[in-house]
Every structure is written in structure tokens, then in C-alpha cells.
Phi, psi and omega in degrees: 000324189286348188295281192348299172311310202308323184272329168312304204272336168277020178257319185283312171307337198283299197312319170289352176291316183271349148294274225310348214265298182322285178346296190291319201297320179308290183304335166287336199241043178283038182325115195241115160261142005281167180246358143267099200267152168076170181308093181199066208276190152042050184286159190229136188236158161224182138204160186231125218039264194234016176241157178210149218223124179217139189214158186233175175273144209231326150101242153243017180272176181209148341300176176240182201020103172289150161244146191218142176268145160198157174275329206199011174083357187232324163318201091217163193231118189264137200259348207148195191210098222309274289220084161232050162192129175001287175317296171329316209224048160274118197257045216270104184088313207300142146271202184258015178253018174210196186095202188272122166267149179006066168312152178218142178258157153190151168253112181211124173042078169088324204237129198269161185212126170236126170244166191184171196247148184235100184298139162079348179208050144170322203085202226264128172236169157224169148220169197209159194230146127320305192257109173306354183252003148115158043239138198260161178283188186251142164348125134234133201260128198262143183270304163314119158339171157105198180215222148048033186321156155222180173218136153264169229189091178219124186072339186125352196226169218220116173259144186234136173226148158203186193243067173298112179085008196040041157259156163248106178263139195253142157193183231195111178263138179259103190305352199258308177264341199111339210269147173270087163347301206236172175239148187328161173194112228297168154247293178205163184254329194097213192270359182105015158243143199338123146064050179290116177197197169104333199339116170232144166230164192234130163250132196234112165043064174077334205255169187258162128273150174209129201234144175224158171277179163197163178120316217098147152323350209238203193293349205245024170314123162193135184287128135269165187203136187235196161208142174211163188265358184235156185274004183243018165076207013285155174260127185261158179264149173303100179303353181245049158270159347296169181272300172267078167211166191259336197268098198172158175280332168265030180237359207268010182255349196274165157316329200259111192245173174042036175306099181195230184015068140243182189240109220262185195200111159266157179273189150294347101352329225040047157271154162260151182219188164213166178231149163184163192304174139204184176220177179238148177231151205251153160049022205144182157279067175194145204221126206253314205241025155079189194284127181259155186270136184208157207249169200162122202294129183268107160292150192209065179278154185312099202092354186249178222239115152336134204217095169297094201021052180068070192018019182256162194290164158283152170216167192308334166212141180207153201276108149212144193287100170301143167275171194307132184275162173185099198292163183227170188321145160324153156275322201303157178188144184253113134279140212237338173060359150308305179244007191253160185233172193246014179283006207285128209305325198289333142328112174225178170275147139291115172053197215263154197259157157270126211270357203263324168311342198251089177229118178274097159261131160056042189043035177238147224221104170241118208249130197253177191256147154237249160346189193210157161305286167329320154288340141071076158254018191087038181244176220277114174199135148212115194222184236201158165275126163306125183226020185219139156297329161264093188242197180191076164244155194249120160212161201247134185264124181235333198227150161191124192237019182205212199254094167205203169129213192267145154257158144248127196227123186248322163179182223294325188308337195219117169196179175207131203253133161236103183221156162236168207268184176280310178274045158113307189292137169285118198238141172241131201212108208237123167271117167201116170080013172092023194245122202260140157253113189281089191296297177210160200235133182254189177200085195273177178233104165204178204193180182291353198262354203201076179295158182246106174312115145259149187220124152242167181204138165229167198244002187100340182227357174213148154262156168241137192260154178186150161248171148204201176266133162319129108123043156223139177256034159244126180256158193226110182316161173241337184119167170268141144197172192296143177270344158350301192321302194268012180319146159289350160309306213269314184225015168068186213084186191231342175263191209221177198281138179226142181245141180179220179216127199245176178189140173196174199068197199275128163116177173218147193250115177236120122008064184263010178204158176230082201229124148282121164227145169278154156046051162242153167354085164276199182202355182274309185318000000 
């Protein structure tokens, strides 16, 4: 009897050995997009050994174009920011429908190279590094036209593509200065849809490749691809174009939309992947937290035409053979302005900031008022990307002799403000289209000795507002709204909800904590 017992419980073990093993087999080969979250459009990848260098477009903030590290292509760590000084980067007037537009990263012989279009203060510049977590050179500003520059690296010679006239035009660049060698020369229009741009080219089994975006930013978003034995071509189109779009009968049921701008990348295995933009959309056909970067495997067999995740559309999760994981540090994060400082990468500005607005003092964060959000003058913010649908931030109020407190800011058009006044009061502030809606107004009681807790929190389809006290957990609602409200449908642009803390008008806000959280608890509802 006791043998008997002994093979039952070793048959049940053998059986649960081979669930957990199934199990584990699954979860290695899970793929969750996006894989870079939040306002993280037009990613561009390189890698050099066994490391990959990914940089996004940034638009109007400062600094710009962010960098991101990974071992394995789903991870990511962001290191910096290319564009992190004035000289680089003036942004004078931009909004988010300007500013740094598509960046493209490469690496050749020892040196990083990021080029990219600064919409509205220069046109198309690059700058180059040793090190990707920086420090980048100051701006060589390149004479073709177009936007979305990219660079090729052949022979001794040095290539440019951008899109003038929505042709993708090729010339020959001197990498150290800039000077145009050669005179433009068209390559291809695409397949005939709006707003052929995005340009890379690839060399494969003899052939140039060459993948573009075509479409638009919007639902009708997609990659195309062409090829020729010469690198000015002529270029034939791919008879299975587009390679990539969600705008399809089998993509139009997913979360996941506006699928393009990407960049492909092999690995060291040799395998191929690609990174490109999409957006996700919440409460609808609308999208809050802007074009996200997400990832996807490429068959590339010898002589043949790129197969973008087996020809199937994206989705927020997909069964793919991963390269080996390797995680990287949390998002969440507190500040305390004791020991912290605002170099930290994930701190950006609206345009380039006036720095005398900005002061840490006394384990205080004191942000002074100028510009109105809304006038988009330089005005006083500093935040961070929503990078989650399920957030939560916090900040503690202790002094105010002016306007200030938290946004969620989607662009100068669109934002919803939770602040209090000089005389005291607390107010929710709905901006959309310059048009101000005052949702609602309080009168809290507090001081330095008993400081005032602000909070939002969103679930993906409403943010929600609440005050509360330093060391009280009852928090006392503000009202609500749809994030629909701050949607790129709704109020434009071209970037995503960004969160943080402002001051504007006459006066100063002093700040004495700061806390981001992803995937939490809410709790004002």
C-alpha cells in the first residue's frame, strides 16, 4: 500500500512539475506592450554589443530627446536626456505641435550619433557622443530640408535622408561638420499615403531597404517598406505593404492603435525585432497618455521581405520568444527636496525653463510664478511622463503667497489644474481649448505647521482630485473628470499627459514633497 501511495504522490508531482514548467514556459515567452509606457513617440534603436541605446522624440519639453538602456529589448532604464542644455535645445514658442520632432540614434566606429529636426528653432541638427548617457556635443545643423533626418554609415561615407516635399530624399553629409557633399536626391514617395516620413534605411543580402512611416499620427498609421540594389535606387515597393498597421479588420478590435514609426534592430543572436510608436486607447476612441513605444519580433529570411509579428496585428500581450530578461529599477518615486535635487532624468520643463523660478531651499522645492500654463510662455513646471493608466501623485503644500499646485497637462490647450490661490483657497480647473472651466472651489485650513496634502489619482478613464493634511490619511474629494477630456481628440497635440507641479502669476509655492506611484491603491474615490 505504501508503494502505491508513494507513485500516486510521485505521478501528482511529476504532473504539477510539468504545470509549473508549462507555466514558466509561457511567462518567458509573454510579451506585454508597451514596453517603454507614456509619452514616448517616434523610438529609434541601436545596439552595440550586447547593450541597446533607444531615444524618443520630445517635442517641447526640456531637456530633450530621452534615452533609454536595455539588455534585452523589453526592459528598459532611462540614462539621460541627449539635448540637456539651452545651447542644444531652444525652444522658444514651441508647443507640443513643435519642438524636437523624430529622432534617429546609430553608432559607427567608436561614435553615437543622434539626428533629429528641432520644428520652429533651427531645422534638421545632429549631435554625437562617446558615451550615450552623454555628454552630447552642441548642434551641427544640417542643410537638408524635410523632418525625421535618419543617417546611413558606408564605405567612408556618411548619409542623410529627411522628407522635403513628402519625397524621402538621400545626400552625402560630412559627419564632423555638417556640409552637404552631394545634392539631394529623391528616393521614394511611398505607397501613396498622407505624410510619407519616418526614414531608415538597412542593408540586407545585397539589397538597401528602406522603411517609412506613411498615414499619419492617427488611426490610419503604418509602416511601409521598399528595396533596391543601388542605394539611390530606384526603389520597388513591397507587394505586402503596409508590413505594420492596427488599422485593419483583424487590428481594429485591439486596445492598441496607431501603429508606425519604427525602427528595426538585430540582435546578437540574430534575431530581428522592431520598436515603434502606437498609442493605447482608454474610454473610447481616445488617447491620453500619448504615443507609447512597443515592441515586436521580425522574421527577415535571406532575400526576402521583413514579416513584422508574423503578419499579425499588436496587442497589449503576445505569446513571443523573448531574448533572455533582465529587469530594471522601479518607476515609482518620492521626493523629499531634502536631499533631492531635480537633475534626476525623468524632470522635465514646458520649453526652456527660467531657472531663478526654481529654488531648493530649506528642504523646500520653491517654484515661483511667471507665464500661465496656458500662455505657454516659459512657464513655471516641472513634471515627469504619466507613464502608467493607474497612477497616483502627491505633493505636500507648506507656504503660498501665489497660484500654484498640481497639473495633469496634456498641452498649453489642454490641462486640469488642482491648486490654491494666494488667499487660501483651493480650486479644480478644467483648461480645454483655452476655454477655463472652474469645476470646483474649497476654502481648507492649513500652514506650515500643518501642511496641505494634494492628490490625483486615475483608474485609465477618469482622474480623480482630493486634499488632505500632512500625517492624515482622510482625503476630501474634488470632483472628478473623464481623461477622454485631456485626450490628443480632444484637445491636440502631439505628446501625452504629463504630471507635476506649477506656479504662475505673481507670487511663490514652496513644495515640500513629491510622490509618483504606478499601479496603486486608489483611494480618494
Amino acid at each position: 500500500m505504501a508503494i502505491f501511495y508513494n507513485i500516486v504522490i510521485m505521478k501528482r508531482l511529476l504532473t504539477l512539475s510539468v504545470f509549473v514548467c508549462f507555466v514558466l514556459a509561457l511567462q518567458a515567452q509573454t510579451l506585454r506592450n508597451p514596453v517603454i509606457p507614456g509619452y514616448h513617440p517616434d523610438p529609434s534603436v541601436c545596439r552595440v554589443g550586447n547593450d541597446y541605446y533607444l531615444v524618443n522624440s520630445s517635442f517641447q519639453y526640456f531637456p530633450g530627446v530621452p534615452i533609454y538602456h536595455s539588455k534585452d529589448l523589453v526592459n528598459w532604464e532611462l540614462i539621460g536626456n541627449v539635448l540637456d542644455r539651452e545651447s542644444q535645445l531652444p525652444l522658444k514658442g514651441a508647443t507640443s505641435w513643435l519642438g524636437i520632432y523624430a529622432p534617429t540614434i546609430r553608432y559607427h566606429e567608436g561614435t553615437y550619433y543622434m539626428i533629429t529636426t528641432n520644428v520652429g528653432n533651427g531645422g534638421n541638427f545632429m549631435v554625437t557622443a562617446t558615451n550615450p548617457a552623454g555628454p552630447w556635443s552642441e548642434p551641427i545643423w544640417l542643410k537638408q530640408d524635410g523632418i525625421d533626418p535618419s543617417l546611413w554609415f558606408e564605405n567612408g561615407k556618411t548619409y542623410m535622408m529627411s522628407n522635403p516635399d513628402n519625397t524621402i530624399m538621400l545626400c552625402e553629409i560630412d559627419p564632423k561638420t555638417g556640409e552637404q557633399l552631394t545634392e539631394s536626391r529623391p528616393l521614394w514617395q511611398g505607397t501613396g499615403g498622407r505624410y510619407p516620413e519616418g526614414p531608415h534605411i538597412y542593408k540586407k543580402d545585397g539589397w538597401y531597404y528602406l522603411l517609412i512611416s506613411e498615414g499619419g499620427t492617427e488611426l490610419a498609421h503604418r509602416l511601409t517598406i521598399a528595396r533596391s540594389r543601388n542605394i539611390y535606387g530606384p526603389y520597388e515597393a513591397n507587394p505586402a505593404n503596409p508590413i505594420l498597421t492596427n488599422c485593419s479588420m483583424a487590428g481594429q478590435g485591439m486596445q492598441i492603435q496607431g501603429t508606425g514609426h519604427g525602427d528595426f534592430v538585430q540582435a546578437k543572436d540574430g534575431s530581428w525585432w522592431i520598436v515603434f510608436l502606437a498609442y493605447r486607447n482608454f474610454g473610447g476612441a481616445y488617447h491620453h497618455i500619448g504615443r507609447e513605444t512597443c515592441l515586436a519580433p521580425v522574421e527577415w529570411k535571406a532575400g526576402e521581405w521583413p514579416i513584422i509579428n508574423g503578419g499579425n496585428p499588436i496587442d497589449t500581450l503576445m505569446q513571443v520568444k523573448t531574448l533572455a530578461l533582465q529587469k530594471v529599477n522601479a518607476q515609482n518615486a518620492k521626493y523629499d527636496f531634502k536631499n533631492s535635487t531635480l537633475n534626476s532624468p525623468e524632470w522635465v520643463y514646458i520649453q526652456n525653463p527660467i531657472m531663478e523660478n526654481y529654488k531648493l531651499e530649506n528642504g523646500r522645492l520653491w517654484l515661483t510664478g511667471g507665464s500661465t500654463l496656458s500662455a505657454n510662455g516659459q512657464p513655471t513646471f516641472v513634471g515627469r511622463r504619466q507613464e502608467s493608466p493607474v497612477f497616483a501623485m502627491e505633493a505636500m503644500i507648506s507656504k503660498n503667497t501665489g497660484y500654484g499646485g498640481l497639473t495633469v497637462y496634456q498641452i498649453n490647450d489642454g490641462h486640469a489644474d488642482l491648486y490654491v490661490s494666494p488667499s487660501g483657497l483651493l480650486s479644480l480647473t478644467l483648461y480645454i481649448k483655452s476655454v477655463k472651466y472652474d469645476v470646483i472651489t474649497v476654502e481648507p485650513e492649513f500652514s506650515e505647521d500643518v501642511p496641505l496634502v494634494l492628490r490625483v489619482e486615475s483608474d485609465g478613464d477618469k482622474y480623480y482630485f482630493a486634499y488632505s493634511y500632512k500625517d492624515s490619511n482622510i482625503y476630501r474629494p474634488m470632483g472628478s473628470l473623464e481623461c477622454s477630456l485631456l485626450s490628443t481628440e480632444v484637445v491636440g497635440g502631439f505628446t501625452g499627459a504629463m504630471v507635476g507641479m506649477f506656479a504662475e502669476i505673481d507670487g511663490s509655492v514652496a513644495f515640500d514633497s513629491f510622490e509618483y506611484t504606478e499601479n496603486t491603491e486608489l483611494i480618494i474615490k
